[in-house]
C-alpha positions as CSV (number, residue, x, y, z in Angstrom):
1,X,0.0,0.0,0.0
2,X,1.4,3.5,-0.5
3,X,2.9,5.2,2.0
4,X,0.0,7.3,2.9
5,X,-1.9,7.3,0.1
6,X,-0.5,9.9,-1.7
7,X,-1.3,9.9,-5.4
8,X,1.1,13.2,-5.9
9,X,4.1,14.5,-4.1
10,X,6.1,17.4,-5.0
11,X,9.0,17.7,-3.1
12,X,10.4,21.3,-2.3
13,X,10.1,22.6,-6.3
14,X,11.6,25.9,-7.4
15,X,11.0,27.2,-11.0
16,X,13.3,29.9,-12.0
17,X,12.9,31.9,-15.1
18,X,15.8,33.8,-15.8
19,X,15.7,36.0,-12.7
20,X,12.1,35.6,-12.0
21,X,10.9,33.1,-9.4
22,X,8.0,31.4,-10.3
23,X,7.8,28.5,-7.7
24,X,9.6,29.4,-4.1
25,X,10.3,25.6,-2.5
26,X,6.5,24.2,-2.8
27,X,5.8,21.0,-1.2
28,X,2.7,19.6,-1.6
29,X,1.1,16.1,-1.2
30,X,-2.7,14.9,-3.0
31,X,-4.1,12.2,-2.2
32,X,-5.8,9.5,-4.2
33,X,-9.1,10.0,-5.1
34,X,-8.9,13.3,-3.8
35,X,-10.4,17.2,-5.5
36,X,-7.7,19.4,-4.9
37,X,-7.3,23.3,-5.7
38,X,-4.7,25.3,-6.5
39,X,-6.3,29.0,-6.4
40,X,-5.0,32.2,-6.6
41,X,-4.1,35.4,-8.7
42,X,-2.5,35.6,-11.8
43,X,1.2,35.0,-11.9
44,X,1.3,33.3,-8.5
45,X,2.5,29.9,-9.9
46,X,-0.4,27.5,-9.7
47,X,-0.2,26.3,-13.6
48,X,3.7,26.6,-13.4
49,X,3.0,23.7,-10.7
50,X,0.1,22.1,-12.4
51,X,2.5,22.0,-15.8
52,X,5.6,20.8,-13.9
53,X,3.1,17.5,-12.2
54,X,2.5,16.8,-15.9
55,X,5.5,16.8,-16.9
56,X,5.2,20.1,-19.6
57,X,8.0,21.8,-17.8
58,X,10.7,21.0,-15.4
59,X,11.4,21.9,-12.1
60,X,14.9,24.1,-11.5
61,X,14.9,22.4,-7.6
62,X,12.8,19.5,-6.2
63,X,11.1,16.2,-7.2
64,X,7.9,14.8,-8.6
65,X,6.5,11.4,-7.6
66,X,3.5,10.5,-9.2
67,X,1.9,6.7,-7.4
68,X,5.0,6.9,-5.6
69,X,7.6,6.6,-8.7
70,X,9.2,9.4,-9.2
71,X,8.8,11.2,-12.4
72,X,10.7,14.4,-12.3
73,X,12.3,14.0,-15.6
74,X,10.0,11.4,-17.4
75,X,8.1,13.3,-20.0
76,X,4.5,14.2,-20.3
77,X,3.2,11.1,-22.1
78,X,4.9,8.5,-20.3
79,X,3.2,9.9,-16.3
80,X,-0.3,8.4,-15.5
81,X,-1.8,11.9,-16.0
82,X,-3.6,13.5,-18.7
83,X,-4.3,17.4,-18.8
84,X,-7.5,19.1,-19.7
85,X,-6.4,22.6,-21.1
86,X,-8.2,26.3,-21.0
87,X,-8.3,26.3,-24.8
88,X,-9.3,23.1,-25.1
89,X,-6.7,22.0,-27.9
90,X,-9.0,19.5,-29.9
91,X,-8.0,19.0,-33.6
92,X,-10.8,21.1,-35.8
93,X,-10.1,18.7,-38.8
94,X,-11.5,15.7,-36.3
95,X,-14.8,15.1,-35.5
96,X,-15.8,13.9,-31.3
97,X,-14.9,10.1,-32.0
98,X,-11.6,10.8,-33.6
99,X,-10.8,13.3,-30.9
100,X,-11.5,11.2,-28.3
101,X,-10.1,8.3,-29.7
102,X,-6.7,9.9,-31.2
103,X,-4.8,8.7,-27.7
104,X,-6.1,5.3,-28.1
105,X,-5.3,4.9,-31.5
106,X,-1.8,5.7,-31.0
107,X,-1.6,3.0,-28.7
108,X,-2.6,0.5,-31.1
109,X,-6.0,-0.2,-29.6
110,X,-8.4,-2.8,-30.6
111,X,-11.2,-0.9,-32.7
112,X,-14.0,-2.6,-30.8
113,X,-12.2,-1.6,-27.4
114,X,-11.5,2.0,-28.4
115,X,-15.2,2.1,-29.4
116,X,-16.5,0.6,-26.2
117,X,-14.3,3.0,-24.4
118,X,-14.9,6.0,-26.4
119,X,-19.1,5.8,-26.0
120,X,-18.2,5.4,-22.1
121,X,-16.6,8.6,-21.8
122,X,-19.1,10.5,-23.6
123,X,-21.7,8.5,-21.7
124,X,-19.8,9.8,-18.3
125,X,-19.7,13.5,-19.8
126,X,-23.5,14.0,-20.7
127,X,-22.8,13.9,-24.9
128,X,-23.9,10.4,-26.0
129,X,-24.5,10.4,-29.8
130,X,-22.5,13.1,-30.6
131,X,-19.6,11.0,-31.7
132,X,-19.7,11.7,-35.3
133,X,-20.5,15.9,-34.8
134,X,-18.0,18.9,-36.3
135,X,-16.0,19.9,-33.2
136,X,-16.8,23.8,-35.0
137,X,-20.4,22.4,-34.5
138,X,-20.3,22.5,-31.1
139,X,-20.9,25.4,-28.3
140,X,-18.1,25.8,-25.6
141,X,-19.5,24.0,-23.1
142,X,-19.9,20.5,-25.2
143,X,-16.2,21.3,-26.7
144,X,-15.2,21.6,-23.0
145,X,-17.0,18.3,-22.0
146,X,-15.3,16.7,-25.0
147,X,-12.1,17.7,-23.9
148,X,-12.4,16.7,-20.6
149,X,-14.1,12.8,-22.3
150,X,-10.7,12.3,-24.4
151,X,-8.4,12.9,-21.0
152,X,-10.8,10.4,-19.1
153,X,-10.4,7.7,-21.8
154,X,-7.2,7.4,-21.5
155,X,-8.1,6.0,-17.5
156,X,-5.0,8.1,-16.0
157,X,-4.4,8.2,-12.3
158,X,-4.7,11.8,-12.5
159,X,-6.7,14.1,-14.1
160,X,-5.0,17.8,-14.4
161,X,-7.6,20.6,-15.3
162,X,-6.2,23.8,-15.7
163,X,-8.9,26.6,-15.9
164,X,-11.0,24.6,-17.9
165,X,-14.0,26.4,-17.3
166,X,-12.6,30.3,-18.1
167,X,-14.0,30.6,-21.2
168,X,-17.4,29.8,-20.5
169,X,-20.1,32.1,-19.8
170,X,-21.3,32.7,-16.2
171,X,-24.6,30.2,-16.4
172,X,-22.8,27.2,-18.7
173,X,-19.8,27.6,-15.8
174,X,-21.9,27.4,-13.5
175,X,-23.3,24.4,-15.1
176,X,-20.1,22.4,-16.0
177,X,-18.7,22.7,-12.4
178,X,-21.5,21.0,-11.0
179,X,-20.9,18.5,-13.8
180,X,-17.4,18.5,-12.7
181,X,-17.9,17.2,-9.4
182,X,-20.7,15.2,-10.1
183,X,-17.7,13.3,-12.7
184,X,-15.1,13.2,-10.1
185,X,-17.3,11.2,-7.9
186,X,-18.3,9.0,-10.4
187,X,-14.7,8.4,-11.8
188,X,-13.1,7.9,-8.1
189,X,-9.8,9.6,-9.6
190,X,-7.5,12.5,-8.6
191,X,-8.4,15.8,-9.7
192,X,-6.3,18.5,-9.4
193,X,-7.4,22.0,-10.8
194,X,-6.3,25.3,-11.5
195,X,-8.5,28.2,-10.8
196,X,-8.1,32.2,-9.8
197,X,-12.5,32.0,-9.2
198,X,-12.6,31.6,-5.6
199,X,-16.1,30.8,-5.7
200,X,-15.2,28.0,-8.0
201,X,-13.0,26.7,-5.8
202,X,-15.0,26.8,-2.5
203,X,-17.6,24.8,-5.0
204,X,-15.6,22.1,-6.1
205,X,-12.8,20.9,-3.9
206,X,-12.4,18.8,-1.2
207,X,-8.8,20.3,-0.4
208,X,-7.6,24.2,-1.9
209,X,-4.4,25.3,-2.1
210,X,-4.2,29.0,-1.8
211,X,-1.2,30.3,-3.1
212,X,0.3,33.6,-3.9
213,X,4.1,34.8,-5.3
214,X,5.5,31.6,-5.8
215,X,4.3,30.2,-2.4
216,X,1.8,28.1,-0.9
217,X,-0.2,30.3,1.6
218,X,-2.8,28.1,3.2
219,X,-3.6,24.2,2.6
220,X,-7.2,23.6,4.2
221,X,-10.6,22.5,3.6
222,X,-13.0,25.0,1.9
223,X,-15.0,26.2,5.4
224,X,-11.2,26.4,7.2
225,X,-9.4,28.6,3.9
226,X,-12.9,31.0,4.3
227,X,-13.1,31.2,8.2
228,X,-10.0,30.6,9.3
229,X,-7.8,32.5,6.9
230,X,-4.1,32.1,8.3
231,X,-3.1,35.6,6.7
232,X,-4.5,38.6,5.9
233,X,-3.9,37.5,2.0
234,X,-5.7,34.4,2.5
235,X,-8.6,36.4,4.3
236,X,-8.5,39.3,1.7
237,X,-8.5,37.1,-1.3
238,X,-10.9,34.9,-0.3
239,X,-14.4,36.4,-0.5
240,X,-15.5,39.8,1.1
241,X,-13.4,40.8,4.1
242,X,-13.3,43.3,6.9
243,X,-9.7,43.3,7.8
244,X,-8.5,45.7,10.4
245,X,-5.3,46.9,13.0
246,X,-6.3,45.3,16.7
247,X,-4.7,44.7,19.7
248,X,-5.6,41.5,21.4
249,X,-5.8,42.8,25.1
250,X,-5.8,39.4,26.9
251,X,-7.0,35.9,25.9
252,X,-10.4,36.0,24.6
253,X,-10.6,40.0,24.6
254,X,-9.7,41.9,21.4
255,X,-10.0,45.5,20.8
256,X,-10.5,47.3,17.6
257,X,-11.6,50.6,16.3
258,X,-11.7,52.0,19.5
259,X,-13.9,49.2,20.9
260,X,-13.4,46.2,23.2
261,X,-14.5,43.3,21.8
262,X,-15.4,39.7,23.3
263,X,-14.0,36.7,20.9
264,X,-13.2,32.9,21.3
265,X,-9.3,32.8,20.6
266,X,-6.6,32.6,23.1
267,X,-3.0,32.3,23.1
268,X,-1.5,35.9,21.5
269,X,-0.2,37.3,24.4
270,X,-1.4,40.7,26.0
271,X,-1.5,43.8,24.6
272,X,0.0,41.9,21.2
273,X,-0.9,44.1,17.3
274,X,-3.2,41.6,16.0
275,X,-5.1,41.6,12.4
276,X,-9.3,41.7,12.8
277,X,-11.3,39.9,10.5
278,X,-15.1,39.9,10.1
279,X,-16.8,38.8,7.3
280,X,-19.8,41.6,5.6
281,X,-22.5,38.6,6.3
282,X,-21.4,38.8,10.2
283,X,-22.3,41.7,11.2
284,X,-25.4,42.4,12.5
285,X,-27.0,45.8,11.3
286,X,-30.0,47.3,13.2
287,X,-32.0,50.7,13.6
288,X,-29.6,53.0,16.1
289,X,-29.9,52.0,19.9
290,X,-28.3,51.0,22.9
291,X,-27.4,47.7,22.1
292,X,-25.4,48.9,19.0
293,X,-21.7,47.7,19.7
294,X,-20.6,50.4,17.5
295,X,-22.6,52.9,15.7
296,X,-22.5,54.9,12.4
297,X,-23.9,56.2,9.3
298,X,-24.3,54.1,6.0
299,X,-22.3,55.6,3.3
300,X,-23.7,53.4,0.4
301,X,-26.2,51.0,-0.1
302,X,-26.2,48.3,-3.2
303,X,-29.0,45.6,-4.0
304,X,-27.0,42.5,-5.0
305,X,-29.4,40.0,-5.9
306,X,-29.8,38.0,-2.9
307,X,-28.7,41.1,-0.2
308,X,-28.0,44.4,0.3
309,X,-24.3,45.8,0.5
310,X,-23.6,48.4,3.0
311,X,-20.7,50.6,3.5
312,X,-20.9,51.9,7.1
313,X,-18.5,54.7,8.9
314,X,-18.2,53.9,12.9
315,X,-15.6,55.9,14.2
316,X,-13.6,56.9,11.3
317,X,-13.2,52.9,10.0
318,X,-15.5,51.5,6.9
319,X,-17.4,48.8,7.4
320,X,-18.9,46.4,4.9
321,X,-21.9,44.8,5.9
322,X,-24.3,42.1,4.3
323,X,-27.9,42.0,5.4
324,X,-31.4,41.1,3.9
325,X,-32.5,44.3,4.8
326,X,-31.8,47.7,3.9
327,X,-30.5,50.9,4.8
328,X,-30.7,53.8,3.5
329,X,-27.5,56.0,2.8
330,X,-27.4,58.4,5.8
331,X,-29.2,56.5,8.0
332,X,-27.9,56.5,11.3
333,X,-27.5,52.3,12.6
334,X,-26.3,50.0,14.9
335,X,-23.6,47.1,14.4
336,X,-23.1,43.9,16.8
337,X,-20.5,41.0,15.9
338,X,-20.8,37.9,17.9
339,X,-17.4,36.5,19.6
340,X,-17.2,33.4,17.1
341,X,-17.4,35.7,14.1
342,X,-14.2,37.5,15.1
343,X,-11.4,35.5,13.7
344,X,-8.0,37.3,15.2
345,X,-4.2,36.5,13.0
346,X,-1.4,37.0,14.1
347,X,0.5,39.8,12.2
348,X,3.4,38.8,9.9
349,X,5.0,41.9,10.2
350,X,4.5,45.2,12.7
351,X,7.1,47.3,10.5
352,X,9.6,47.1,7.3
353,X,12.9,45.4,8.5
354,X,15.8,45.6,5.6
355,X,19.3,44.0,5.7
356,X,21.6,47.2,5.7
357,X,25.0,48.7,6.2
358,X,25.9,51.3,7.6
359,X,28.4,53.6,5.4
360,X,29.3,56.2,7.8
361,X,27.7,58.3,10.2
362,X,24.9,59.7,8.0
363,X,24.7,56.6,5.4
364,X,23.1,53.5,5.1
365,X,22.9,51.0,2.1
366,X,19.5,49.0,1.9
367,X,17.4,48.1,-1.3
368,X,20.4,48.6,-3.3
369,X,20.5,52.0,-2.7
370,X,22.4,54.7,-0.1
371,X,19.9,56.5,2.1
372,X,21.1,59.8,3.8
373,X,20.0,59.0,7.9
374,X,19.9,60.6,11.0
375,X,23.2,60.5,12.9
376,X,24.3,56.7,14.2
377,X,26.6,56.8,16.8
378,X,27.9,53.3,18.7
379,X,28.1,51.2,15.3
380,X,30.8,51.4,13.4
381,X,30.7,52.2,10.1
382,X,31.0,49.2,7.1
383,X,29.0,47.2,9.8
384,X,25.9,45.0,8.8
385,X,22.7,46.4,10.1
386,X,19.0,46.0,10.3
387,X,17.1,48.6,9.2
388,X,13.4,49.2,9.9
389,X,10.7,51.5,8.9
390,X,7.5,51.9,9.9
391,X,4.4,51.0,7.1
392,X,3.2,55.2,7.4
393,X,6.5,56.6,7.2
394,X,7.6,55.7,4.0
395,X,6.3,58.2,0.8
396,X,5.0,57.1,-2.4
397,X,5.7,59.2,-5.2
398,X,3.7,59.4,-8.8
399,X,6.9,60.5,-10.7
400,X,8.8,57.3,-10.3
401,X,11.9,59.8,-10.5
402,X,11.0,61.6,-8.0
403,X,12.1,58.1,-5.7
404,X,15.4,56.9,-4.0
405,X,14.4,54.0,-5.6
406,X,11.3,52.4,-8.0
407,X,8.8,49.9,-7.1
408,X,5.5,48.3,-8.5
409,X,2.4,48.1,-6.1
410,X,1.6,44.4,-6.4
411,X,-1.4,44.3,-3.3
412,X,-3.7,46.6,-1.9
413,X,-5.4,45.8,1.5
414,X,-7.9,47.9,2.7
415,X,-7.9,48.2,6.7
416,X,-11.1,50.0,7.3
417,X,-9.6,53.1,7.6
418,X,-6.2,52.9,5.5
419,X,-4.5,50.8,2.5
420,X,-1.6,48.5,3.1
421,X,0.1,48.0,0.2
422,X,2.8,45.8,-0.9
423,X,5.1,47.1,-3.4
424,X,7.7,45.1,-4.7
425,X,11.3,47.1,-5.5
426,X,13.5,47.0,-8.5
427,X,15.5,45.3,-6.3
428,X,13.1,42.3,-5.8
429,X,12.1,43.2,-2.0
430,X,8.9,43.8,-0.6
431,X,8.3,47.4,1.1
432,X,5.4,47.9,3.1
433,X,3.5,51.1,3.0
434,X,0.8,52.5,5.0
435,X,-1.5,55.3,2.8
436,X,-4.3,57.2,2.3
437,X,-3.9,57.9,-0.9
438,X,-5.8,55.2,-3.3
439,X,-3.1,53.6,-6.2
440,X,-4.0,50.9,-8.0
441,X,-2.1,46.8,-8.8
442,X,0.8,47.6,-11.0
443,X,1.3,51.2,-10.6
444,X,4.9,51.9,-11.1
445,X,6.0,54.5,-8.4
446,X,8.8,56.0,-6.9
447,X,10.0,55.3,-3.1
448,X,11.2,57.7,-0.6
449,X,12.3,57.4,2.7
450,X,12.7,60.9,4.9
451,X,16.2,60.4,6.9
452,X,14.3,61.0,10.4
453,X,12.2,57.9,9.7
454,X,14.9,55.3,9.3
455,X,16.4,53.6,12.4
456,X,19.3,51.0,12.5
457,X,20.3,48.4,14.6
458,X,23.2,46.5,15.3
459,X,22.7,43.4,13.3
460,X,25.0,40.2,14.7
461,X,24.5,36.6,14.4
462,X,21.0,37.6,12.3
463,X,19.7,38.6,15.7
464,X,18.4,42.8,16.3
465,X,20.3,44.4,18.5
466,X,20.0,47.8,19.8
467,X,24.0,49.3,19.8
């Protein structure tokens, strides 16, 4: 039996293009049998990963086993996979049998057998006598289902599907993924799937993989990855989210926008930054009055089909609340969040933190670049320092020359009351800013640092050190 029943197993893979790193160390294990997700925005690696399990490209670092053989540089047609594609890739000139059958064929089938096996799959895909249709003939949805019938002929262990749904329309999406699963029960095999839909993924998969740069964020089951988000990416990414700055005062005692707040999680320490997290459908909204836990005035009000979506102002922070009832915009109204709807993360960072030196008295080297400072005294100079920065005190410029150095915002979090934005430098390093100004994913801008707001610390044995 294999050793725990893993079907997959990537082994600490890196993919490196040129400079670029498209994988950072990912390990991940699937089991047999089981529907697993890789989700997240463009450009964060999930169909580099899905293309290096099948064997299309090859890892820079790390190892592939596939039913426990490992089949890092085996190629594509050789691994007990088969890949359902985006753009389907059917052959135009070939109608639904001779796509479906074209694998078989090149294994020399029997004719009877490749026919038997051929009406099976489009039995198992909803398209029985459609064998001898125009592929042209079809809509998108029946060319999808006859892409997905020609990888399932084949019988592979694994079935790789990488956003195979994308260029559907909303209702035939909806549609197929309900066929999808429906399928994956019915075929007992692996399925492991690329989408950025969140939605789609909460729908479909017993396991998703949230991932994001490179890196695996969050492994979990759909309920866990939406109400227990382990980062404030995970939470932000994941559906509608009111993420704010708290400080968890004691176990089981949070406060936030200028509130003390009951909750159900313990262990953070006292008087420890914290991230908040409340999701729109959690908050309770209610005609002004005592009972209110915080109070403010609706700022908009949208009809979404099934709810209403609120913006409200209490104390100088934006909520988002979801309710079955409306408000009207100005109207002056309650809010009450229960303790088991707070979910409280611990923060991954309270300010920047930069590997420096220090030049002399007045300059410091970080980011690639020499930064006038305020005077250091008790460090020599040419020594290797830490340098940190607080998330408000760094300026973002629209005139990228108008930086000490140039970045490109590559995440916006909204925190009720600010935006936290990650912008990634020309020297490929993350800087954290705090703003109220609103910029946009992939704005190119310039980065400035005031002297007074840089301090440095003695950095020895990678430990901070005050001199």
């Amino acid at each position: 039996m294999r050793e725990n029943n893993y079907i997959i197993e990537a082994n600490n893979i890196s993919k490196f293009f040129g400079d670029k790193t498209a994988l950072d160390d990912i390990t991940l294990k699937v089991k047999k049998g089981e529907f697993i997700t890789l989700l997240g925005p463009s450009g964060c690696g999930k169909t580099t990963l899905l293309r290096i399990i099948a064997g299309f490209q090859t890892a820079s670092r790390g190892e592939i086993k596939i039913a426990g053989k490992e089949v890092t540089e085996i190629p594509p047609h050789k691994r007990p996979v088969n890949t359902v594609f985006q753009k389907y890739a059917l052959f135009p000139h070939l109608n639904v049998y001779e796509n479906i059958a074209f694998g078989l064929k090149l294994k020399k089938m029997p004719k009877q057998m490749i026919e038997k096996k051929m009406k099976a799959a489009l039995k198992m895909v909803g398209m029985t006598d459609y064998e001898y249709r125009d592929v042209d003939s079809l809509s998108g949805g029946q060319q999808q289902r006859v892409a997905i019938a020609r990888a399932i002929v084949n019988e592979p262990e694994v079935l790789l599907l990488d956003e195979p749904l994308a260029a559907l329309d909303l209702k035939m999406r909806k549609d197929m993924q309900m066929e999808l699963k429906e399928m994956h029960k019915s075929l007992g095999i692996t399925f492991v799937y690329v989408t950025h839909d969140q939605e789609e993924a909460l729908t479909l998969s017993d396991t998703v993989v949230v991932m994001s740069e490179g890196r695996i964020q969050q492994i979990g089951i759909p309920t866990d990855i939406y109400n227990e988000p382990i980062n404030s990416f995970v939470a932000d990414f994941i559906g509608e989210s009111n993420i704010l700055n708290g400080t968890m005062i004691k176990d089981k005692l949070v406060r936030f926008c200028g509130t003390e707040f009951e909750c159900v999680d313990e262990g953070f320490g006292e008087n420890v930054p914290v991230d908040v997290v409340i999701r729109p459908e959690d908050l309770y909204i209610f005609p002004i009055s005592d009972a209110a836990q915080l109070s403010g005035v609706v700022q908009s009000s949208i009809f979404k089909g099934v709810h209403y979506e609120m913006t409200v102002l209490c104390n100088g922070y934006e909520f988002l609340v979801q309710d079955y009832h409306q408000f009207q915009v100005g109207e002056e109204v309650g809010l009450i969040v229960k303790p088991f709807d707070i979910h409280i993360m611990k923060k991954e960072r309270t300010c920047n933190t930069f590997e420096g030196k220090l030049l002399d008295e007045n300059h410091i080297e970080f980011l690639g670049t020499t930064f006038e400072c305020k005077p250091v005294t008790g460090i020599d100079p040419g020594s290797e320092v830490w340098v940190e920065v607080d998330f408000n005190k760094i300026i973002l410029q629209d005139n990228e020359e108008d930086g000490a150095l140039t970045g490109e915002v590559k995440f916006i979090l909204y925190k009720g009351d600010h935006y936290h934005l990650t912008v990634l430098s020309d020297w490929d390093e993350n800087v954290y800013v705090d703003t109220n100004d609103v910029w946009d994913d992939g704005d190119r801008v310039g980065i400035t640092i005031p002297p007074d707001n840089i301090a440095v610390r003695y950095r020895s044995q990678g430990s901070m050190q005050t001199p």
